[in-house]
MARLUM-64932 format. One record per residue: residue number from 1; residue in three letters; chain; x, y, z of N, C-alpha, C, O in turn. Coordinates in Angstrom, 2 decimals. Each point is the difference from the previous one (the first is absolute). Last residue first. Layout:
N
    n  res  chain     n_c1     n_c2     n_c3    ca_c1    ca_c2    ca_c3     c_c1     c_c2     c_c3     o_c1     o_c2     o_c3
  NUM  ALA      A        X        Y        Z        X        Y        Z        X        Y        Z        X        Y        Z
...
end
This chain:
206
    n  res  chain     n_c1     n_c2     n_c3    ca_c1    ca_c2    ca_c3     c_c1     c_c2     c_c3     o_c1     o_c2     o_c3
  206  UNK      A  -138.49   -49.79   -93.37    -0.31     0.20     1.50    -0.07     1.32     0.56    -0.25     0.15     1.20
  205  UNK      A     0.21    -2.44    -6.01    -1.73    -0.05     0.95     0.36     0.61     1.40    -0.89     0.31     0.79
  204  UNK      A     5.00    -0.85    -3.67    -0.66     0.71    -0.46    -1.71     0.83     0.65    -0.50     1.12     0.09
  203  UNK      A     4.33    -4.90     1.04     0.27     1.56     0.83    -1.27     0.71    -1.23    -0.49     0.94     0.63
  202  UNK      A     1.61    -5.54    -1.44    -1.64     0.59     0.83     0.33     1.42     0.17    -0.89     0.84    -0.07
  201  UNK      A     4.10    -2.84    -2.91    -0.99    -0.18    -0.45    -1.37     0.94     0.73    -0.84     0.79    -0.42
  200  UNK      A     5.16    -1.21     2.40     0.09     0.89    -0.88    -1.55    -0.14    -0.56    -0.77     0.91     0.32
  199  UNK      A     1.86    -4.38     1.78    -0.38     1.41     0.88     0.14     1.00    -0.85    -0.96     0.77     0.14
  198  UNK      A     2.27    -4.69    -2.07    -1.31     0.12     0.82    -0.76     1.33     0.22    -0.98     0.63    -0.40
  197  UNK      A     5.70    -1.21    -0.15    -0.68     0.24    -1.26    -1.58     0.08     0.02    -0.70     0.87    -0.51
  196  UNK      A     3.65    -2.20     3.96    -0.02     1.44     0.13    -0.60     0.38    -1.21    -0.49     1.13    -0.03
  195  UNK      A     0.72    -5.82     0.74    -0.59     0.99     1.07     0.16     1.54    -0.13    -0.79     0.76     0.55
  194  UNK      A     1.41    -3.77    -4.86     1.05     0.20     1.56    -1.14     0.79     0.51    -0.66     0.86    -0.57
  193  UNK      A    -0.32    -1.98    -3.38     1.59    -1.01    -0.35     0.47     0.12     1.50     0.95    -0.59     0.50
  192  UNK      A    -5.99     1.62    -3.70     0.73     1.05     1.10     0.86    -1.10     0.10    -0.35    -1.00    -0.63
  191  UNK      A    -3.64     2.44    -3.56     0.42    -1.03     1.39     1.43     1.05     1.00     0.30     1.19     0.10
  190  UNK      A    -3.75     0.56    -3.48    -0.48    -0.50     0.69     0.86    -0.98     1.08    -0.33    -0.37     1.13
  189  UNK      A     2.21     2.61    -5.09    -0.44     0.65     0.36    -0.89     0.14     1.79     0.08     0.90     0.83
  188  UNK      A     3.51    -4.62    -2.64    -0.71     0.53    -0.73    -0.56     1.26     0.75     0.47     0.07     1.14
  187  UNK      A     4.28    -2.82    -1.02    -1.14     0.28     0.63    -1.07     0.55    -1.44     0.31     0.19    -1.17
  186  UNK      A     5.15    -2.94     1.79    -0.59     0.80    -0.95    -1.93    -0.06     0.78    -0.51    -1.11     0.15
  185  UNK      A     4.08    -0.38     2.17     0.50     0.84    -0.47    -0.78     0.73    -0.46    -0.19     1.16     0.36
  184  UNK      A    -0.80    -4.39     3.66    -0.13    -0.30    -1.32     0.79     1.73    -0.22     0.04     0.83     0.90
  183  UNK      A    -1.23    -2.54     3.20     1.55     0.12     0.22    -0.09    -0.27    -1.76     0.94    -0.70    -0.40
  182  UNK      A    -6.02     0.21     1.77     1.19    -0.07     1.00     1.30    -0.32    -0.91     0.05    -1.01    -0.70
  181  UNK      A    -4.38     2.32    -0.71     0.69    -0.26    -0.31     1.36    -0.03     0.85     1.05     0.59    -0.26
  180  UNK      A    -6.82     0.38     1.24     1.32    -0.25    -0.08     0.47    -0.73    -1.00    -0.72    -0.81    -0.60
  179  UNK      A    -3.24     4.27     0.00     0.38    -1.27    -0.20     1.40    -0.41     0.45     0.92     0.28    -0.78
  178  UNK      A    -5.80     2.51     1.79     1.04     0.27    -0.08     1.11    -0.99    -0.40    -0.09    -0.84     0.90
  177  UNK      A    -5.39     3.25    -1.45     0.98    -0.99     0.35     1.67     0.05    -0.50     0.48     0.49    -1.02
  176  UNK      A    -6.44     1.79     2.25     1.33     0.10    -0.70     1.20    -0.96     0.74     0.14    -0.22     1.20
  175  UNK      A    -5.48    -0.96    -1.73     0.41     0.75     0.72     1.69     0.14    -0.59     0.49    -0.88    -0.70
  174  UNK      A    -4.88    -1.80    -0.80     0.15     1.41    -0.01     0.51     1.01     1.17    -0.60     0.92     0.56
  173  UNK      A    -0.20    -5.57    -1.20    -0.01     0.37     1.74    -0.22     1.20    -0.71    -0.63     0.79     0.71
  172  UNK      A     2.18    -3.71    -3.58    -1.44    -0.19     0.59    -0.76     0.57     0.71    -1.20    -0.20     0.20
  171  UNK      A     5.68     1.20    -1.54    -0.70     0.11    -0.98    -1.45    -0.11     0.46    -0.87     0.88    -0.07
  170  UNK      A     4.40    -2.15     3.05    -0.26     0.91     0.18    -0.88     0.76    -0.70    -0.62     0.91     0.56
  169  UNK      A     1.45    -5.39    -1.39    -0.68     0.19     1.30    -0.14     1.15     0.34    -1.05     0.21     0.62
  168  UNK      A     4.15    -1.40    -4.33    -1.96    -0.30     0.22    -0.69     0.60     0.79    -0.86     0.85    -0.23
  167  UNK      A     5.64    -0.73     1.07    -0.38     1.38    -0.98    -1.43    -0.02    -0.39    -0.78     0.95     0.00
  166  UNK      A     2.49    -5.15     2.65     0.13     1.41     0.39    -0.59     1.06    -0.54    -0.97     0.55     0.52
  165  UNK      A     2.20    -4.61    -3.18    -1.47     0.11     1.38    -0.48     1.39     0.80    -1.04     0.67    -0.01
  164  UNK      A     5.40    -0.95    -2.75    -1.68     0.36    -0.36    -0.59    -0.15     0.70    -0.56     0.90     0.62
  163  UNK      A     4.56    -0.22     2.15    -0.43    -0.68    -1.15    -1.16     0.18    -0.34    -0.90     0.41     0.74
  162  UNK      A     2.84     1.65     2.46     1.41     0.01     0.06    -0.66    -0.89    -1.55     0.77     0.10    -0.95
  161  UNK      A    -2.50     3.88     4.55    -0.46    -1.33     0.22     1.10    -0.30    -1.09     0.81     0.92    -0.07
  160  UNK      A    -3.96     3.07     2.18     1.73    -0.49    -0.01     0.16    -1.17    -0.35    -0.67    -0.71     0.76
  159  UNK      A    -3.44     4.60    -0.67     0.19    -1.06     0.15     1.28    -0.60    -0.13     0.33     0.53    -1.05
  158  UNK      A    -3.72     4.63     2.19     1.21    -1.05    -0.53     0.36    -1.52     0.37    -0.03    -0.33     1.19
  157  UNK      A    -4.29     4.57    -0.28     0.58    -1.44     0.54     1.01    -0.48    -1.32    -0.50    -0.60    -0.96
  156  UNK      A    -2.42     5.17     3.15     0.64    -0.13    -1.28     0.62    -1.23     1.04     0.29     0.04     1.19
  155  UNK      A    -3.31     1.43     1.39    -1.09     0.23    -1.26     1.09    -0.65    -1.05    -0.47    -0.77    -0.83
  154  UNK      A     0.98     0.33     6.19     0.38     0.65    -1.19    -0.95    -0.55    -0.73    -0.74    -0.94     0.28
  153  UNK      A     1.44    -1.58     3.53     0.03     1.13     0.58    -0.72     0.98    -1.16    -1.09     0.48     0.31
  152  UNK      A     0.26    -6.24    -0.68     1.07     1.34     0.23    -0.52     1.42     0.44    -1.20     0.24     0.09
  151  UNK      A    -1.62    -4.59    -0.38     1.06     0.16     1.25     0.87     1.30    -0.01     0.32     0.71     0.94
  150  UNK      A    -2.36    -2.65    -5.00    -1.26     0.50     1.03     0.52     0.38     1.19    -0.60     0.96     0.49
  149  UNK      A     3.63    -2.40    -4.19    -0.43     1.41     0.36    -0.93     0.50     0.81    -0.13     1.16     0.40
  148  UNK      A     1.52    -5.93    -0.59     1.14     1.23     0.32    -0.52     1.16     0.29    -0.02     0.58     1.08
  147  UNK      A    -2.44    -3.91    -3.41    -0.09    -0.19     1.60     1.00     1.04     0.47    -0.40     0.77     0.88
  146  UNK      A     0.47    -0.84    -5.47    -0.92     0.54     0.83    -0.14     0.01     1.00    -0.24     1.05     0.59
  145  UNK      A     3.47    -3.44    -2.17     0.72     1.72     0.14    -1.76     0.69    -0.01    -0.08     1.16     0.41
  144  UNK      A     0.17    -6.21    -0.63     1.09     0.57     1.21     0.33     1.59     0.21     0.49     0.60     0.96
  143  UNK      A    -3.69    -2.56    -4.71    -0.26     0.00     1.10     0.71    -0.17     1.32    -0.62    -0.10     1.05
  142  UNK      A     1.23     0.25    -6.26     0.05     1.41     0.97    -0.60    -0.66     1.55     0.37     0.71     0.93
  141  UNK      A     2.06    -4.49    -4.71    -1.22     0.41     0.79     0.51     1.21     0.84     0.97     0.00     0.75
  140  UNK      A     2.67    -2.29    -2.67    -0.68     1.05    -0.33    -1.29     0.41     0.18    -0.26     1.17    -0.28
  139  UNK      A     2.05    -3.61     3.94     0.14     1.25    -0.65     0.50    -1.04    -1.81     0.57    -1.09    -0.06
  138  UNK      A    -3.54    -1.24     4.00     1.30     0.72    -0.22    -0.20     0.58    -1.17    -0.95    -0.13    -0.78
  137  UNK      A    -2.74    -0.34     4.55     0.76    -0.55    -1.15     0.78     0.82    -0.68    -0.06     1.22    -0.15
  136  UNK      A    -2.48    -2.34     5.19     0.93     0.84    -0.77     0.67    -0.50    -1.00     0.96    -0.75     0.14
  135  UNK      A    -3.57    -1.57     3.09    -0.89     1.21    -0.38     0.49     1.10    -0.60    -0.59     1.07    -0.12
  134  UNK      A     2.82    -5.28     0.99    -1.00    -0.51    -0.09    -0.89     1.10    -0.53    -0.72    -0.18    -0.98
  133  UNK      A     5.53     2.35     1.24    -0.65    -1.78     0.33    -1.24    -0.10    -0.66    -0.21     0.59    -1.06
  132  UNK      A     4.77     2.97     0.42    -1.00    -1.03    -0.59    -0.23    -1.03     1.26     0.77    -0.81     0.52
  131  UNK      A     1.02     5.57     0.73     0.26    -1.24    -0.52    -0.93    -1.11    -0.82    -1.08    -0.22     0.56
  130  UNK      A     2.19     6.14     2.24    -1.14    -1.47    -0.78     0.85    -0.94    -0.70     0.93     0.48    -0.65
  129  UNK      A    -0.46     3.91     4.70     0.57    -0.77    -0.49    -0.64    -1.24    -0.61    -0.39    -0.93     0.69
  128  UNK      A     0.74     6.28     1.32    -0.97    -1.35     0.02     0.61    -0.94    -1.34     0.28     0.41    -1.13
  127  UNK      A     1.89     3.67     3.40    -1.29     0.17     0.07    -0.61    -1.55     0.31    -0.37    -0.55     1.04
  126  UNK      A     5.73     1.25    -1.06    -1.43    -0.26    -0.12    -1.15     0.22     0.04    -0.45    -0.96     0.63
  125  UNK      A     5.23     0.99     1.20    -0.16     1.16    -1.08    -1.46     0.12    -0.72    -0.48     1.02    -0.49
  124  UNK      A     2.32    -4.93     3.55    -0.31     1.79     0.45    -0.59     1.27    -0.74    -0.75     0.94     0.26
  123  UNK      A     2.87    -5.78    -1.00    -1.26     0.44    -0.12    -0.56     0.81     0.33    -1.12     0.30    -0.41
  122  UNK      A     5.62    -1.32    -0.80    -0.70     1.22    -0.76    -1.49    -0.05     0.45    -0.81     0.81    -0.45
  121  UNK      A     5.56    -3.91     1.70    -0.55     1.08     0.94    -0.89     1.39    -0.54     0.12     1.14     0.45
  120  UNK      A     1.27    -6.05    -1.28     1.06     1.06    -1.38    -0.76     1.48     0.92    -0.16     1.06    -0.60
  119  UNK      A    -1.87    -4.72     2.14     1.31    -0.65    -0.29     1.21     0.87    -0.46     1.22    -0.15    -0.02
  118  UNK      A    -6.38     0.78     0.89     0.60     0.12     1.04     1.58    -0.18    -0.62     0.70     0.98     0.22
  117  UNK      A    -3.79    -2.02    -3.90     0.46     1.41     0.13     0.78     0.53     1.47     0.78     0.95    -0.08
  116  UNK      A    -1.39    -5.42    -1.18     0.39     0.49    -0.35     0.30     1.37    -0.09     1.11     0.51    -0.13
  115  UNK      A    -4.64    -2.29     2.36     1.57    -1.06     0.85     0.84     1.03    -0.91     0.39     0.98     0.62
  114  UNK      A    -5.18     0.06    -1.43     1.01     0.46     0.97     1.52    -0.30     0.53     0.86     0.58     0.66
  113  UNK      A    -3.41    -2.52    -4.44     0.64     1.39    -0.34     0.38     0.79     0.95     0.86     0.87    -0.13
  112  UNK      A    -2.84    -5.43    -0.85     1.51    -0.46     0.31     0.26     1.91     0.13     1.18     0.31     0.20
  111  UNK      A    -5.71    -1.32    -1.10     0.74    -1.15     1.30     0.78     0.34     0.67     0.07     0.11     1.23
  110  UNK      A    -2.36     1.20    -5.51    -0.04     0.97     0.83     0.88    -0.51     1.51     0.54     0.73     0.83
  109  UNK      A     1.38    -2.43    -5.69    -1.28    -0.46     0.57    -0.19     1.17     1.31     1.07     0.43     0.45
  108  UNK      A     1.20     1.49    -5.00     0.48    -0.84     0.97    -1.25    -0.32     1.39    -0.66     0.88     0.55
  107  UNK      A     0.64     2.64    -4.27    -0.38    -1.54    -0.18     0.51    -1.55     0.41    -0.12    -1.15    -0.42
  106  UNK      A    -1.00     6.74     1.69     1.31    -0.80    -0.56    -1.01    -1.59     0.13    -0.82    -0.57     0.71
  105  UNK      A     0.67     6.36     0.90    -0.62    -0.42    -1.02     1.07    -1.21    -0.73     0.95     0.26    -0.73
  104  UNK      A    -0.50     3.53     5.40     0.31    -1.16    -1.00    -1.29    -0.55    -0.41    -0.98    -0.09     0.73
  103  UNK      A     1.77     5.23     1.10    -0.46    -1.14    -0.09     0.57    -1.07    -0.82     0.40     0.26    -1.13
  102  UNK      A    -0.24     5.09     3.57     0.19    -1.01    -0.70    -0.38    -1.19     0.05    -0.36    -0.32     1.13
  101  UNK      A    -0.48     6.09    -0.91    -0.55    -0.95     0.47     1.28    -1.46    -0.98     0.41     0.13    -1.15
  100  UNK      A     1.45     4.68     2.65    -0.50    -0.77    -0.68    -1.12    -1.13     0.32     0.15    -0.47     1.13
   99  UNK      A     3.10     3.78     1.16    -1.32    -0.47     0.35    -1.09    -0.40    -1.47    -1.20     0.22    -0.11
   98  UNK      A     6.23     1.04     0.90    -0.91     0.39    -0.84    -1.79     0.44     0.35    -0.81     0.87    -0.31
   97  UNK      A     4.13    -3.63     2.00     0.36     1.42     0.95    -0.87     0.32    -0.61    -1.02     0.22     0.65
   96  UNK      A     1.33    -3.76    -2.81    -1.21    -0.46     1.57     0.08     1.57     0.60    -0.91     0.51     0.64
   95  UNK      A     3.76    -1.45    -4.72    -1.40     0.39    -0.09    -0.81    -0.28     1.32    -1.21     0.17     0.06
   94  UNK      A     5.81    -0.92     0.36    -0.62     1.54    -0.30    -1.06     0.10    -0.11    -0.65     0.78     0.70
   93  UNK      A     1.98    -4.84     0.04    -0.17     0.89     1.26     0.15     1.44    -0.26    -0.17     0.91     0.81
   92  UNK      A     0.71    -4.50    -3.98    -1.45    -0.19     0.95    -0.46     0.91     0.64    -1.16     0.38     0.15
   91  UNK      A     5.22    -0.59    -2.49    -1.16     0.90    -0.96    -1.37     0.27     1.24    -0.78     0.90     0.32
   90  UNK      A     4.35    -3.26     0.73     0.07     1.23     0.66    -1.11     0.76    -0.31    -0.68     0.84     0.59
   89  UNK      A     1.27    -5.41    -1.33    -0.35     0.40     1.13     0.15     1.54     0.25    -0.45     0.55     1.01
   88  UNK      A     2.11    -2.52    -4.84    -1.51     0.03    -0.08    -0.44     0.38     1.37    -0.96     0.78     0.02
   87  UNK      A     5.28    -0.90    -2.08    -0.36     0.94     0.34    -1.59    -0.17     0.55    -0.63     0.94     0.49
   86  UNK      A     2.91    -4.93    -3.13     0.76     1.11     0.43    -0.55     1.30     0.17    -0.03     0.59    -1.08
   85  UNK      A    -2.74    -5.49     1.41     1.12     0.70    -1.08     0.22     1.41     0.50    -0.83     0.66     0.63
   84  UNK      A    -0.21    -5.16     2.63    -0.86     1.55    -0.59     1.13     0.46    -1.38     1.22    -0.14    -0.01
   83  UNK      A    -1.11    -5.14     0.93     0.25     1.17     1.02    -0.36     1.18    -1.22    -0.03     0.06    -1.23
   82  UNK      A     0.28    -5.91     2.46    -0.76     1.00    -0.88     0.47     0.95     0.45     0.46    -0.20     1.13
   81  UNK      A     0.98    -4.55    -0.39     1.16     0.96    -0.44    -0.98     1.65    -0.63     0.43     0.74    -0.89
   80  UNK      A    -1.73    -4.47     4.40     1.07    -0.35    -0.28     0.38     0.96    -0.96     1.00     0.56     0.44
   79  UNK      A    -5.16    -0.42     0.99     0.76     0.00     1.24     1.49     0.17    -0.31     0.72     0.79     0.61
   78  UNK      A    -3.66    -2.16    -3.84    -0.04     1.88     0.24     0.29     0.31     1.25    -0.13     1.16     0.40
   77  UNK      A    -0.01    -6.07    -1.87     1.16     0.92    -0.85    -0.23     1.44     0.20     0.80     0.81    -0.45
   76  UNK      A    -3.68    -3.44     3.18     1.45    -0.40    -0.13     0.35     0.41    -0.45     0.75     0.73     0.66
   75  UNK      A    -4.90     0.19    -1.19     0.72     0.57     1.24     1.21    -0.38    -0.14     0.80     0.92    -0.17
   74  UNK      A    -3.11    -2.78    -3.27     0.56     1.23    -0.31     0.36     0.95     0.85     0.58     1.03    -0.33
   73  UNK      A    -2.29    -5.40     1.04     1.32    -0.08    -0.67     0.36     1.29    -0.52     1.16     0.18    -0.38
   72  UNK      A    -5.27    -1.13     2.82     1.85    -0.18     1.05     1.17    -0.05    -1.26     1.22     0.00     0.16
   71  UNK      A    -5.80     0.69    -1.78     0.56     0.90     0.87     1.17     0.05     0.54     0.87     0.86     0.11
   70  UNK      A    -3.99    -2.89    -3.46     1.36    -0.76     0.41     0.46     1.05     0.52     1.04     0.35    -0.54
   69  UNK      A    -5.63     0.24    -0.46    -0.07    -1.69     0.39     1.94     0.04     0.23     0.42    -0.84     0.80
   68  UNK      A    -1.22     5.00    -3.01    -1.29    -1.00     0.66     0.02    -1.32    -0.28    -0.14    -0.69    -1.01
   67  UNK      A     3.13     3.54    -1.56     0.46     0.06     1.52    -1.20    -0.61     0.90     0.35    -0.53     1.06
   66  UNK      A    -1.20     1.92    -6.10     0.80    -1.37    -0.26     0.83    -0.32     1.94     0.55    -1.09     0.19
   65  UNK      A    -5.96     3.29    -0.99     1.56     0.49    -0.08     0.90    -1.22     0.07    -0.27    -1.01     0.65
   64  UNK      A    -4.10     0.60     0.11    -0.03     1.10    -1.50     1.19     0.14    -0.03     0.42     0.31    -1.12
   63  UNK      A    -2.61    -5.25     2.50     0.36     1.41     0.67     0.53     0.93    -1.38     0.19    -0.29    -1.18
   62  UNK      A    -1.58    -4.43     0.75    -1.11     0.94     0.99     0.34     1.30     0.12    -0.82     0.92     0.07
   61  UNK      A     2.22    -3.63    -4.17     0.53     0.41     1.06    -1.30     0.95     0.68    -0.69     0.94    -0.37
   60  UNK      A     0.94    -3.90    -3.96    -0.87     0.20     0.71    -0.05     0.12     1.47    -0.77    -0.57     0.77
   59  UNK      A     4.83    -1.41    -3.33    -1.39     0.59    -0.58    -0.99    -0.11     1.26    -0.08    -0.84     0.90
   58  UNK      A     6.37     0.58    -1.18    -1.73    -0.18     0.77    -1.23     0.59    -0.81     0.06     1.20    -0.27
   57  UNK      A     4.90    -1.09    -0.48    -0.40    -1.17    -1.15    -1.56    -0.66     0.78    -0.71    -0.98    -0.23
   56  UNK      A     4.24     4.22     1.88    -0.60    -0.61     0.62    -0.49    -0.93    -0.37    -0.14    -1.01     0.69
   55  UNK      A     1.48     5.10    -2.52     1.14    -0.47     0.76    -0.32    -1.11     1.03     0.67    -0.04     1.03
   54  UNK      A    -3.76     2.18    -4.50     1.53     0.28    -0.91     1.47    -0.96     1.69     1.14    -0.46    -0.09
   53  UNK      A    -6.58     0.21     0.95     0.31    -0.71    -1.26     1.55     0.01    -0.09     0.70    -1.01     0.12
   52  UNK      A    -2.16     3.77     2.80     0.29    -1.48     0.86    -0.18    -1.20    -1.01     0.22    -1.18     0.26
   51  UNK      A    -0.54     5.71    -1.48     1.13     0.14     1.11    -0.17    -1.46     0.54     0.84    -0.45     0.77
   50  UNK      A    -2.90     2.81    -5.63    -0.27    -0.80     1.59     0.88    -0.56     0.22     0.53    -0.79    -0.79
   49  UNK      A    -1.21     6.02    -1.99     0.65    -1.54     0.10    -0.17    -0.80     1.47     0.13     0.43     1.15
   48  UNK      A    -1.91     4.07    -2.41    -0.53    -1.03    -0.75     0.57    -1.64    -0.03    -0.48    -1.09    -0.30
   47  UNK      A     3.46     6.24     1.14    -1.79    -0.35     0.24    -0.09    -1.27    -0.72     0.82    -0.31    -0.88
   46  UNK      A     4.17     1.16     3.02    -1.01     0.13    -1.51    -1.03    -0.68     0.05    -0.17    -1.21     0.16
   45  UNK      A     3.55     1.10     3.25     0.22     1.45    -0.29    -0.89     0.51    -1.42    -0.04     1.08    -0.59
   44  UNK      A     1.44    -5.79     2.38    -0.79     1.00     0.94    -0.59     0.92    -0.36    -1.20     0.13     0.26
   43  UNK      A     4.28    -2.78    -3.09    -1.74    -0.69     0.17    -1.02     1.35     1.23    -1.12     0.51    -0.05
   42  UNK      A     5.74     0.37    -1.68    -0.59     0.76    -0.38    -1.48    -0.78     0.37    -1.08     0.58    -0.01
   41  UNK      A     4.24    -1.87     2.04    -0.30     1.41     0.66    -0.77     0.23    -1.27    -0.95     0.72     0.29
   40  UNK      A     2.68    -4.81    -0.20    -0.95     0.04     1.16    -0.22     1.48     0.44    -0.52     0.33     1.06
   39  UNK      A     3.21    -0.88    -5.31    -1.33    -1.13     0.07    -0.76     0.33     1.26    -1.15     0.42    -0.13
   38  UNK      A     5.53     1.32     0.52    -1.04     0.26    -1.22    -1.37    -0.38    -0.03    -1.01     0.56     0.44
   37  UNK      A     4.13    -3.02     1.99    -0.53     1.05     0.84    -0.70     1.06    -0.91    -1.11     0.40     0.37
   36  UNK      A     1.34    -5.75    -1.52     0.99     1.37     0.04    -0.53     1.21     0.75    -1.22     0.11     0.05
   35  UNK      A     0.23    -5.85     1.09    -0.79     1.73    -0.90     1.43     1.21    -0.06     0.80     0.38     0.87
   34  UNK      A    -0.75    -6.39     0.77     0.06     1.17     0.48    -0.18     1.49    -1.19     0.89     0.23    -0.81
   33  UNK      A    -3.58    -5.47     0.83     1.51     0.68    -0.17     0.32     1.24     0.06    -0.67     0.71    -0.75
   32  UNK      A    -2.52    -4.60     3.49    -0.28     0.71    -0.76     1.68     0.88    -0.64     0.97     0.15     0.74
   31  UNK      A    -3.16    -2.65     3.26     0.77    -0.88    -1.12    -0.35     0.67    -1.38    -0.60    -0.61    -0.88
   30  UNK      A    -0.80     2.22     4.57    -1.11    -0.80    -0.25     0.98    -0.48    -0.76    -0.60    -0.57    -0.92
   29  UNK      A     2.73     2.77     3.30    -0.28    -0.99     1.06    -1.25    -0.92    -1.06    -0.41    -1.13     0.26
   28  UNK      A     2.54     4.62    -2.02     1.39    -1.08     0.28    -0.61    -1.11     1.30     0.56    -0.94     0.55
   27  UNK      A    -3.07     5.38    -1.83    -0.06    -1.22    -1.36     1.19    -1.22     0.30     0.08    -1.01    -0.69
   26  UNK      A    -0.63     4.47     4.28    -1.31    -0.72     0.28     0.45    -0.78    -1.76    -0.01    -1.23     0.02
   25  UNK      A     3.33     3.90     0.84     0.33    -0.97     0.51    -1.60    -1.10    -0.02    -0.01    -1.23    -0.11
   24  UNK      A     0.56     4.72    -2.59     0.30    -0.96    -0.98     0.64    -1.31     1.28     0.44    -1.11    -0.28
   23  UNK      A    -2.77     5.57     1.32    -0.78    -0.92    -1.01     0.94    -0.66    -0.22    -0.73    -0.74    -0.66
   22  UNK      A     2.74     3.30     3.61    -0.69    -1.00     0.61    -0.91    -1.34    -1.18    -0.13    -1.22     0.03
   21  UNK      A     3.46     4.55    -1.13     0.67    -1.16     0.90    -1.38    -0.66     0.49    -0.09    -1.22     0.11
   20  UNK      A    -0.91     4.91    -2.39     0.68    -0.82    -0.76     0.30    -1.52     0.58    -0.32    -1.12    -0.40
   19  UNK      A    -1.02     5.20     2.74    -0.81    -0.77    -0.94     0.37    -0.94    -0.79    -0.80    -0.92    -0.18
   18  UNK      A     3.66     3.63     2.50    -0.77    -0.82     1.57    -0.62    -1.12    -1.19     0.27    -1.20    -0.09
   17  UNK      A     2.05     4.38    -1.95     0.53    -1.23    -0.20    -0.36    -1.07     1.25     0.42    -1.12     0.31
   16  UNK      A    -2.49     5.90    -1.52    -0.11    -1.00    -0.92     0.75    -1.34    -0.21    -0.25    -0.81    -0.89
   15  UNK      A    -0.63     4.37     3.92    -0.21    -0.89     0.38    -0.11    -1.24    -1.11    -0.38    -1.17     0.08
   14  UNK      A     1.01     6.48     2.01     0.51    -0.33    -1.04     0.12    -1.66     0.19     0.99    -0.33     0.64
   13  UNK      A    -4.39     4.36     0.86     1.13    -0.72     0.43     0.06    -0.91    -1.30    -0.84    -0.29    -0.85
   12  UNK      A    -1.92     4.03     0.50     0.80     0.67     1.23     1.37    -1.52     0.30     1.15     0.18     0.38
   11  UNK      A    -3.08    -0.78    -4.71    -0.25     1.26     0.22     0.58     0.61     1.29     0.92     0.81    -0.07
   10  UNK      A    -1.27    -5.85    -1.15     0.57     0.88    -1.05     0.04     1.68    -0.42     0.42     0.52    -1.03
    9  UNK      A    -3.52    -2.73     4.41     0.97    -0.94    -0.92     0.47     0.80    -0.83    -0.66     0.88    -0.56
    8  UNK      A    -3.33     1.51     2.79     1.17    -0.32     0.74     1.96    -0.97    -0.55     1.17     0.29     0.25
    7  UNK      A    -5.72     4.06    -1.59     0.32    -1.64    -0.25     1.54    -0.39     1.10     1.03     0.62     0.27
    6  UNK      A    -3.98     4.15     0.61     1.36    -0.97    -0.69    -0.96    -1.59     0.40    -0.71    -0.54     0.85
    5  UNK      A    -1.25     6.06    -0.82    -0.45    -1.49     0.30     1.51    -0.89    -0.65     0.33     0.15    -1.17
    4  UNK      A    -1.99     5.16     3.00     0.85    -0.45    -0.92    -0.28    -1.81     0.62    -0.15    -0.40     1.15
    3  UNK      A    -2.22     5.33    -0.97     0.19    -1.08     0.60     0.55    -0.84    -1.11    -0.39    -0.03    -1.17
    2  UNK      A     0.95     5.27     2.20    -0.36    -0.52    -0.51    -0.30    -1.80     0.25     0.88    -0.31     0.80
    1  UNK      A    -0.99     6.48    -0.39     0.55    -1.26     0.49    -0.67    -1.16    -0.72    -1.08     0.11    -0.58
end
């Protein structure tokens, strides 16, 4: 058996136009001109770039994540149009029959992760659940999927997650990783296009 850790954005829920809508509503309030969704997914989704420089034109941001400090604006739009990608709840609930250990690993502020995960009805499925705050830094830093493993059940730990950062973090962590490609054609060895592709992936450790 095995403990399996997911990234949450762009991996169990599909939220990339929550994100969008919101960064470019917080830039329409600083009087700022609205970002291609390109632009605001790949700023996320790639180590090294500052998130409150590329969409904020802010230096010397207190906080680590581009969602700290403007919370209500990304409740609003993940109230308004975010939802699980296709099959994921079930995957959930096999691997829980499984008795898998699971966990989220996400760089979304630790705050906002119960409201959301209650919302789309997966926090159940949970072991333990990490977010970036004050004593948790975000990923590609290993230190969300260590804190993970001290907690897990299992010796063998997989990681899920949807961008480099991601694939870093699992690198760091020296632990094996998995890469969504949601509803994409062409896959690689390592990634997966559908919940059942997923699973295909873990049925191996179980």
């Amino acid at each position: 058996m095995i403990n399996i850790f997911f990234d949450m954005d762009g991996t169990l829920i599909d939220s990339a136009r929550a994100i969008v809508a919101a960064v470019n509503e917080i830039r329409q309030l600083m009087h700022l001109p609205e970002l291609s969704r390109e632009h605001i997914l790949y700023t996320i989704n790639t180590p090294g770039v500052d998130w409150a420089k590329e969409f904020y034109n802010i230096d010397d941001f207190e906080h680590s994540s581009f969602k700290n400090g403007f919370e209500e604006y990304f409740i609003k739009h993940y109230n308004e149009s975010v939802e699980l990608f296709e099959g994921v709840k079930e995957l959930l609930e096999f691997l829980k029959h499984k008795q898998c250990f699971l966990a989220l690993a996400t760089n979304a502020p630790q705050s906002s992760l119960s409201r959301i995960l209650k919302k789309h009805n997966i926090l159940l499925f949970f072991d333990a659940v990490v977010g970036v705050s004050d004593e948790m830094k975000p990923k590609p830093d290993p230190q969300m999927l260590h804190f993970l493993q001290k907690q897990a059940k299992y010796h063998h730990s997989v990681f899920i997650g949807d961008s480099q950062k991601d694939r870093e973090c699992a690198l760091n962590a020296k632990i094996s990783y998995y890469n969504a490609r949601w509803y994409e054609k062409e896959i690689k060895d390592d990634e997966f296009n559908s919940a059942e592709g997923l699973k295909a992936l873990l049925e191996k450790y179980l």
